[in-house]
Each structure stands twice: as C-alpha cells, then as structure tokens.
C-alpha positions as CSV (number, residue, x, y, z in Angstrom):
1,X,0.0,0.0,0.0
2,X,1.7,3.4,-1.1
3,X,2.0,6.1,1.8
4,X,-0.2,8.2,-0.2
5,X,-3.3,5.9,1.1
6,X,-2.5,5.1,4.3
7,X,-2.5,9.1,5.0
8,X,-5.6,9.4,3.2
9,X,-7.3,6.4,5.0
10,X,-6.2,7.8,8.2
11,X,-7.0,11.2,7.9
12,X,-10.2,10.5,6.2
13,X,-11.5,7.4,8.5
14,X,-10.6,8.9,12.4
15,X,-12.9,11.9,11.7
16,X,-15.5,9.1,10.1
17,X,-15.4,7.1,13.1
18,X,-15.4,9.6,15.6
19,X,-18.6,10.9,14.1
20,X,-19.9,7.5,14.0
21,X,-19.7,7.0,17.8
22,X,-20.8,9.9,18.5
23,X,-24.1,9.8,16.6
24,X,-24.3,6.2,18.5
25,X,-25.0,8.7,21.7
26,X,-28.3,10.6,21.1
27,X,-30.3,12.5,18.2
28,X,-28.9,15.7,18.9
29,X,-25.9,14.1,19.4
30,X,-26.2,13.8,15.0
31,X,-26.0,17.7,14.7
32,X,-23.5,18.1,16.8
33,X,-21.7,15.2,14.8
34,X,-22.7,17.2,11.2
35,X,-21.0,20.5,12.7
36,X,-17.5,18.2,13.6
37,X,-17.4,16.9,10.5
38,X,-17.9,20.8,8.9
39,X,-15.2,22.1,10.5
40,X,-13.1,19.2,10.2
41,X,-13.8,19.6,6.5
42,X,-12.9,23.7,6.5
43,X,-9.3,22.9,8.5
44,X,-8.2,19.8,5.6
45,X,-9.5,22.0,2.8
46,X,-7.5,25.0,4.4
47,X,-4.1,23.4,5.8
48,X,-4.2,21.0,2.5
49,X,-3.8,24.1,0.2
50,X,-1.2,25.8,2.5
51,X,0.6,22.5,2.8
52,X,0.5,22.2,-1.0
53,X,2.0,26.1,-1.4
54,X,4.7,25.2,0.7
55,X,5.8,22.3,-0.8
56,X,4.1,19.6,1.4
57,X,2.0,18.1,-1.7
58,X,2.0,14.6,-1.1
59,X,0.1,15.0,2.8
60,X,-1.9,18.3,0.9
61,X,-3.3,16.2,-1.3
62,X,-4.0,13.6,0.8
63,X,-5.9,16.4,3.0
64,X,-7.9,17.5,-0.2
65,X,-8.9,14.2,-1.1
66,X,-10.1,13.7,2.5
67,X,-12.1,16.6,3.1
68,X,-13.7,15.5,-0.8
69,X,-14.6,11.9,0.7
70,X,-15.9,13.2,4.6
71,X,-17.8,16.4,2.2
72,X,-19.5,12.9,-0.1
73,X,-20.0,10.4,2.9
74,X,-20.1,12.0,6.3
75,X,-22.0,15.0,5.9
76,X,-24.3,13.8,3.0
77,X,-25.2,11.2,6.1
78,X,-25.6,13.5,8.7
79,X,-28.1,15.3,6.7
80,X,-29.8,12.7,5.8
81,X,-30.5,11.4,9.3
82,X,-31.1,14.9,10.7
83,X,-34.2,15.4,8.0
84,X,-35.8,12.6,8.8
85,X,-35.5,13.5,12.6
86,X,-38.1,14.8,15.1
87,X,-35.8,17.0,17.9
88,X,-37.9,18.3,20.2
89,X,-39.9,21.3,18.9
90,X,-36.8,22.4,16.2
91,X,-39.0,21.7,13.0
C-alpha cells in the first residue's frame, strides 16, 4: 500500500469514526456530529492548500482528497439522518 493511502485512509476514517460514535450517543448528538465533521472539512481544505504552497504536496493532497470523501460520505449522512428527525420542537 503506497503512503499516499495510508494518509488518506487515516485522515479520512478517524474523523468518520469519531462521528460515527458519537451519533451512537443521542439524536442531537447527530447535529453536533454534522458540525464536527464541517469544521473538520474547513481545516483539511484549508491546511491542504497551504501545505500544497509550501511544498508539502504529497500530505496536501491527501488532506484534499479527505475533506472531498468526509464532504461525499459523512456530511451527506448526517443530513440525511437529521431530515428525517423529530428534535424536540426544532422543526
């Protein structure tokens, strides 16, 4: 397995997980889990560019890619879960 996916399978699978235990909790425990996964999402888009400027581009791409596959899997989840929801008077 090249080091290119092993970054990009950690850094794309330990944000993944951790939302997926933490939706495991409650159902407002999903939103907060969507908002973790957004700003997850804004700091790999952001330090993956930088990284890329600087001359980091193996570990900058990986971060891009990342953010793509959390942006396609984990929030596209979250929402889904969070509009079929009933929370308590929030409609």
């Amino acid at each position: 397995m090249s080091e290119f996916l092993k970054k990009t399978l950690y850094l794309t699978l330990a944000p993944l997980g951790l939302a997926l235990l933490i939706c495991m909790v409650d159902a407002v425990a999903v939103l907060f889990a969507g908002m973790l996964l957004a700003a997850v999402v804004a700091g790999y888009a952001l330090v993956g560019v930088i990284m890329i400027i600087t001359g980091g581009e193996e570990t900058g791409k990986a971060l891009l890619l990342s953010a793509g596959i959390i942006l396609l899997v984990g929030l596209s989840t979250c929402g889904l879960i969070i509009s079929h929801l009933k929370l308590r008077g929030m409609h």
